[in-house]
C-alpha positions as CSV (number, residue, x, y, z in Angstrom):
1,X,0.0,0.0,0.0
2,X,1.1,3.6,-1.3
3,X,0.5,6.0,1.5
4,X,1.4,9.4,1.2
5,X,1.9,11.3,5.3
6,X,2.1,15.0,5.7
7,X,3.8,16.2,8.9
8,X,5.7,12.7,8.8
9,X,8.3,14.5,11.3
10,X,5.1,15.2,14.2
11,X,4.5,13.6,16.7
12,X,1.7,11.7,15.6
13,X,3.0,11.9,11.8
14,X,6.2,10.1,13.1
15,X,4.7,7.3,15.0
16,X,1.9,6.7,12.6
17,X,4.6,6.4,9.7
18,X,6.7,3.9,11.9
19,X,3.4,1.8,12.6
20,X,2.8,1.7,8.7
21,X,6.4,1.1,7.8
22,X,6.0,-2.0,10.2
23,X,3.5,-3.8,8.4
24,X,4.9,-3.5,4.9
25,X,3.5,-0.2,3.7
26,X,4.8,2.1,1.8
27,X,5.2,5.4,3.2
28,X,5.5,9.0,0.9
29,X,6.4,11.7,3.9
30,X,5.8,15.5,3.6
31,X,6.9,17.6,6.0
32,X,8.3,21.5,6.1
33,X,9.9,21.5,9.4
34,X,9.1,24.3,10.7
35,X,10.6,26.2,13.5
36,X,7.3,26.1,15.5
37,X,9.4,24.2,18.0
38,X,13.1,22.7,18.0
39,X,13.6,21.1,14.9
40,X,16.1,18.6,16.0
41,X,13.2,16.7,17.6
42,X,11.7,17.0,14.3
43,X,15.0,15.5,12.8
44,X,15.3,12.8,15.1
45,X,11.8,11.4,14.4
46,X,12.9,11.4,10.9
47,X,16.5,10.1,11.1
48,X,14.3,6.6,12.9
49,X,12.0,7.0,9.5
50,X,14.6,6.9,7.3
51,X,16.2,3.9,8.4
52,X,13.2,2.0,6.7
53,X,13.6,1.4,2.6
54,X,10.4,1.8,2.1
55,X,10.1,5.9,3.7
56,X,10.4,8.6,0.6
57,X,11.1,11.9,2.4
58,X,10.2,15.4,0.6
59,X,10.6,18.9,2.5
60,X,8.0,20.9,1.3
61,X,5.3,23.2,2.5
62,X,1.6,22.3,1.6
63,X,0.8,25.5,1.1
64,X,3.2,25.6,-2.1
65,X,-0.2,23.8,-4.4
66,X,2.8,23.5,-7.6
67,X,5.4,21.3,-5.3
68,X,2.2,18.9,-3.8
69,X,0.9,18.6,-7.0
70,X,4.2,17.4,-8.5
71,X,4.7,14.9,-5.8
72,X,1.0,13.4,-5.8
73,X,1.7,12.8,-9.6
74,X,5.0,11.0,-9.2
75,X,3.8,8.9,-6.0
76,X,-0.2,8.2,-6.6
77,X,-1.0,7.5,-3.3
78,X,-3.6,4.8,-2.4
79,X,-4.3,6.7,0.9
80,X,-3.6,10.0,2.5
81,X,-3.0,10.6,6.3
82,X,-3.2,14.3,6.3
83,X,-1.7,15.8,9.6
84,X,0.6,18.5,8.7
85,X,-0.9,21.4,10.4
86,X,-0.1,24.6,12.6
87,X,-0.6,23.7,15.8
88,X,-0.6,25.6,19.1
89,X,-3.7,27.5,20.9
90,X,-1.7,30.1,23.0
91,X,0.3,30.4,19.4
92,X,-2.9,30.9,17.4
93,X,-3.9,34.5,18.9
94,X,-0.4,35.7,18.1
95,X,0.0,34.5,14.7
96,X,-3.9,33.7,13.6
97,X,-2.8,34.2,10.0
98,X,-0.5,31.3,10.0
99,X,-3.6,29.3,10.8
100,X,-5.2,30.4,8.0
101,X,-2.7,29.7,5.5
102,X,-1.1,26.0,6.7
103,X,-4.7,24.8,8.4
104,X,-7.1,26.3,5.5
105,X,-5.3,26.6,2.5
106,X,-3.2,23.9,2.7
107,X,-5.8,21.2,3.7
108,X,-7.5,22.9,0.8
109,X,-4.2,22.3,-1.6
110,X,-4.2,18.8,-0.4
111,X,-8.0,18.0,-1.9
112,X,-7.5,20.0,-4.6
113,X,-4.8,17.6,-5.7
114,X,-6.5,14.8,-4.2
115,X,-9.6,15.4,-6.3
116,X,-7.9,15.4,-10.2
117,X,-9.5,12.4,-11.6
118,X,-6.4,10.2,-12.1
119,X,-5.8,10.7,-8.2
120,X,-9.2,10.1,-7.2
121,X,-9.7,6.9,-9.3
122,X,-6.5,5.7,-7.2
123,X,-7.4,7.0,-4.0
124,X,-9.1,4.6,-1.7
125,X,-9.1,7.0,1.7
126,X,-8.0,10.1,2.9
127,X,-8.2,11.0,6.7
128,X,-7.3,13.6,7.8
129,X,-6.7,15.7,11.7
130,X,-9.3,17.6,13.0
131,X,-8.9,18.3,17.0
132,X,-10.9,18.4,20.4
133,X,-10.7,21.9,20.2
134,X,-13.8,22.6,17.8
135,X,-15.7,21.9,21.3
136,X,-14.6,25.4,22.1
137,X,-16.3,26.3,25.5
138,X,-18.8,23.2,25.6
139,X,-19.7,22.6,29.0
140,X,-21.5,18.9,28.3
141,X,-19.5,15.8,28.9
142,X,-18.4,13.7,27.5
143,X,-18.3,15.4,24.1
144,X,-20.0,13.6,21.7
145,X,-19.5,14.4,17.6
146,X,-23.3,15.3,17.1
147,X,-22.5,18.1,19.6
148,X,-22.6,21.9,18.6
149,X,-19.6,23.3,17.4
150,X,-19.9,26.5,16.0
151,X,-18.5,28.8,18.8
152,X,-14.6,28.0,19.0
153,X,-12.6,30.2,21.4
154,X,-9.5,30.2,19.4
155,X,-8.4,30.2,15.7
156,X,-7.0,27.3,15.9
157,X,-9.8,25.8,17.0
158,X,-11.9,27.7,14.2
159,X,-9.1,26.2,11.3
160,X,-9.9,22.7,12.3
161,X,-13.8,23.5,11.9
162,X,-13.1,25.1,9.1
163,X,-11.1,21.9,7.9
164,X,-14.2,19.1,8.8
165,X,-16.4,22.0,6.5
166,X,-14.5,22.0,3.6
167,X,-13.6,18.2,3.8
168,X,-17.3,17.4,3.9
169,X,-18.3,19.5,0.3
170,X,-15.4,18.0,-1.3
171,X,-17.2,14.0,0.0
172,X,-20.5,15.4,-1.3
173,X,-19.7,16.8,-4.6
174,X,-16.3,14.7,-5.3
175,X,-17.5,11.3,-4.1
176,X,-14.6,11.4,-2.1
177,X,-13.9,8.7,1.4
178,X,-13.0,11.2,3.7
179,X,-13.0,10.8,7.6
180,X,-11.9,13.5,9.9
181,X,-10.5,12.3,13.4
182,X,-11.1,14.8,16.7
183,X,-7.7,14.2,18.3
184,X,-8.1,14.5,22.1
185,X,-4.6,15.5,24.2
186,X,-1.9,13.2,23.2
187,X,1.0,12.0,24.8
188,X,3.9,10.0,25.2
189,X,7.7,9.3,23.9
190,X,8.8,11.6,20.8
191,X,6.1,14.1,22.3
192,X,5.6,17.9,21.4
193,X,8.1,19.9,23.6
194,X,5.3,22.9,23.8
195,X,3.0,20.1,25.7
196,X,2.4,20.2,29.0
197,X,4.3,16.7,29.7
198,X,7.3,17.9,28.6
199,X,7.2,21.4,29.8
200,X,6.4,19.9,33.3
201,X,9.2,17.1,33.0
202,X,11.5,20.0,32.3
203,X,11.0,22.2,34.8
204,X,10.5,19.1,37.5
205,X,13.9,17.9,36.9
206,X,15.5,21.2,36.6
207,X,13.7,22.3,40.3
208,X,11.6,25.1,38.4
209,X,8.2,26.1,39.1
210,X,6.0,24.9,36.9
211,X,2.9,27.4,35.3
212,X,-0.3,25.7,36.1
213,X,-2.9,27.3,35.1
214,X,-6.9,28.0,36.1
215,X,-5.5,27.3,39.6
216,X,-5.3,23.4,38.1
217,X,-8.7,23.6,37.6
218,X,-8.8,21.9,34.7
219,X,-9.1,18.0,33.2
220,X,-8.2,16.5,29.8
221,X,-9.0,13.4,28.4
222,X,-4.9,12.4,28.3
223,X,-4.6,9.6,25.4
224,X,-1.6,7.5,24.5
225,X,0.3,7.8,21.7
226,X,0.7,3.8,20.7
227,X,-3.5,4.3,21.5
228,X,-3.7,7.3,18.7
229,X,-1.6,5.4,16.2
230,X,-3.9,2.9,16.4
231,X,-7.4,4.5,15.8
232,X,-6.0,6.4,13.2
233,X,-4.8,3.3,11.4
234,X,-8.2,1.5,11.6
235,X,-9.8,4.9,10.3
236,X,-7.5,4.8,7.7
237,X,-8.0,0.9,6.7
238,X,-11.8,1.4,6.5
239,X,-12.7,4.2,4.3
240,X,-16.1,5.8,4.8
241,X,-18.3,8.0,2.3
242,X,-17.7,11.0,4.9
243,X,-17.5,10.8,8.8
244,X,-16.0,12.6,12.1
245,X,-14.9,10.9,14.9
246,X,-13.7,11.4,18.1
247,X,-10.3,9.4,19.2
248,X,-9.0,9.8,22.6
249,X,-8.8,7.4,25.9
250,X,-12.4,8.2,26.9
251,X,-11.8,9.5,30.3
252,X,-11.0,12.6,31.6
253,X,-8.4,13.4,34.3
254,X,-7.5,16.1,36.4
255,X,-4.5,17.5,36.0
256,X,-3.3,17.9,39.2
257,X,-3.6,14.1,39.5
258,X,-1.2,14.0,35.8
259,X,1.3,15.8,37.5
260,X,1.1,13.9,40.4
261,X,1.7,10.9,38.4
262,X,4.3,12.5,36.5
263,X,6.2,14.0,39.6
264,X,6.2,10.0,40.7
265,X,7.7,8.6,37.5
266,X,10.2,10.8,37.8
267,X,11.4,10.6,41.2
268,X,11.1,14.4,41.9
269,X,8.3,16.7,43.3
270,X,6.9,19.6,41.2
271,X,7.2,23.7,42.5
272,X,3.5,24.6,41.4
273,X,3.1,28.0,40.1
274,X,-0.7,28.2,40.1
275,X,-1.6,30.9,37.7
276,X,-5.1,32.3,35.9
277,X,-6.8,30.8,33.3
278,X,-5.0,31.5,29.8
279,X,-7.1,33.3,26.4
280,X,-8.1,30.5,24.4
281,X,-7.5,27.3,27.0
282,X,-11.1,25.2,27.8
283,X,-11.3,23.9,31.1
284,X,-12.2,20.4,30.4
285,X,-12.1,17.4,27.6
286,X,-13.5,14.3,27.5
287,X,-14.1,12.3,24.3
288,X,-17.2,10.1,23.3
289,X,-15.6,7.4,21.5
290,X,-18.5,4.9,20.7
291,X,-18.7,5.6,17.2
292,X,-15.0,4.4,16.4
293,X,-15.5,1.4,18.8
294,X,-18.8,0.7,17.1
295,X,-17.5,1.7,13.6
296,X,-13.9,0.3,13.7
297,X,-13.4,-1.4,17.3
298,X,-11.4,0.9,18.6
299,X,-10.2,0.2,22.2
300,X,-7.3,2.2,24.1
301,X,-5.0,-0.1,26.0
302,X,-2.6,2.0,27.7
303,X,-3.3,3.8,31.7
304,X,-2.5,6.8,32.1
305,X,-0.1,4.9,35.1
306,X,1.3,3.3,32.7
307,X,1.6,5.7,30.3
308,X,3.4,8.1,31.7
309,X,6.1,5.7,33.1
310,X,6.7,5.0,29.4
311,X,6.8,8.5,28.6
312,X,9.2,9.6,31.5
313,X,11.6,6.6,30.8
314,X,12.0,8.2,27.3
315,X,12.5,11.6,28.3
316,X,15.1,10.8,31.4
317,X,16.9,8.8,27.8
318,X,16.6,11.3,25.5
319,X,16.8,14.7,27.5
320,X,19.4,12.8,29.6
């Protein structure tokens, strides 16, 4: 199988790619990395990709329509896992434009190439990343897909509406399998540095306060990483006409009881900084997933306990 990956070199791009390169596939990785954080970490994910025969790497931006186009031509991808993306809420009222432009117009690039006949005659599913912040200020738990979700509280948040839009005119008038996945807050090894597990590892093991905000009055539905790799898959393995799912652990935790967890893991107690609720954050998440486990069988395997021993193993390794 012929699958082409934007943001190969995220965090979920990067294990997804190693999970596909595992069982044979073969894997066509976009990515632009982008300074958005250290691109070393970027690199490194990579460097592991690279080791496989069957990873193509190409450095482009999706926003450039002429480069995408070029490479969908050469490749002709049976599937598409689209999750290149602008990520960041905090970042997103500082630099809403950047939304705009990598969440809007190039998830728009991407179906416009996608939908040239000789593509879409080869393409048997695209699925692309949505996110559990098109909830916006929901108050109703667990959040379930048929839920209202036109009053987002950030652009980010808006782009990722914006996205499941789009995606769902181009199903209706291209006949085209698309599925959009709700991504709830993922963690684990090879994690985003501007997360809070890493930001809080850091600052635990350097004896630093760490900035918890809304007093710690807030919960998240905390999802593994090996657990995301693995909904996204099945998505991807069973194409639908158009659909929107949520994928996280289906539980929601309070994070004073993460960091607790965390500051155990790690041997070392945490200097809380408790601070006021931040423009843009939601206080709580908590994922429906029935429709992939009644869709797809999806079931998360991975504690948080567990988890996060996993996760702080790899970061005491590769932060030494």
């Amino acid at each position: 199988m012929k699958i082409l990956v934007t943001g190969c070199a995220g965090f979920i791009g990067a294990a997804c790619s190693e999970k596909l390169l595992a069982r044979g596939d073969e894997v066509i990785g976009i990515d632009n990395l982008n300074n958005y954080y250290v691109v070393a970490l970027k690199q490194a994910r990579l460097q592991n990709l690279q080791k496989n025969k069957n990873f193509l790497f190409h450095q482009i931006d999706i926003t450039d329509l002429a480069s995408l186009q070029k490479i969908s031509d050469q490749a002709k991808p049976q599937r598409i896992l689209h999750l290149a993306a602008q990520v960041g809420v905090r970042y997103s009222i500082e630099n809403p434009l950047q939304y705009i432009q990598d969440n809007i117009v190039g998830f728009a690039n991407l179906l416009t190439v996608a939908q040239r006949q000789d593509n879409l005659d080869n393409l048997e599913n695209l699925v692309f990343a949505s996110s559990s912040s098109v909830y916006g200020a929901n108050t109703k738990m667990p959040y379930k897909v048929t839920d209202f979700v036109d009053h987002p509280v950030s652009i980010y948040a808006a782009s990722k509406k914006s996205d499941e839009l789009i995606a769902h005119v181009y199903a209706h008038m291209y006949k085209m399998p698309l599925t959009g996945l709700r991504y709830f807050t993922v963690y684990g090894p090879w994690g985003r540095p501007d997360m809070a597990p890493i930001k809080f590892a850091t600052k635990i093991m350097a004896g630093k306060p760490i900035p918890v905000f809304n007093h710690g009055n807030h919960s998240r539905d905390f999802t593994y990483i090996d657990d995301i790799v693995a909904g996204t898959i099945l998505a991807m393995d069973h194409p639908k006409p158009y659909q929107v799912y949520n994928i996280g652990f289906g539980n929601s935790v309070q994070l004073m009881d993460f960091i607790g967890l965390l500051e155990k893991a790690l041997g070392k107690k945490a200097i809380i900084d408790m601070q006021p609720k931040q423009p843009g954050d939601v206080d709580n998440t908590w994922a429906d997933i029935s429709g992939l486990k009644k869709d797809f069988g999806y079931q998360p395997k991975v504690s948080l306990h567990e988890g996060i021993e996993r996760f702080a193993k790899w970061f005491l390794e590769y932060y030494k």
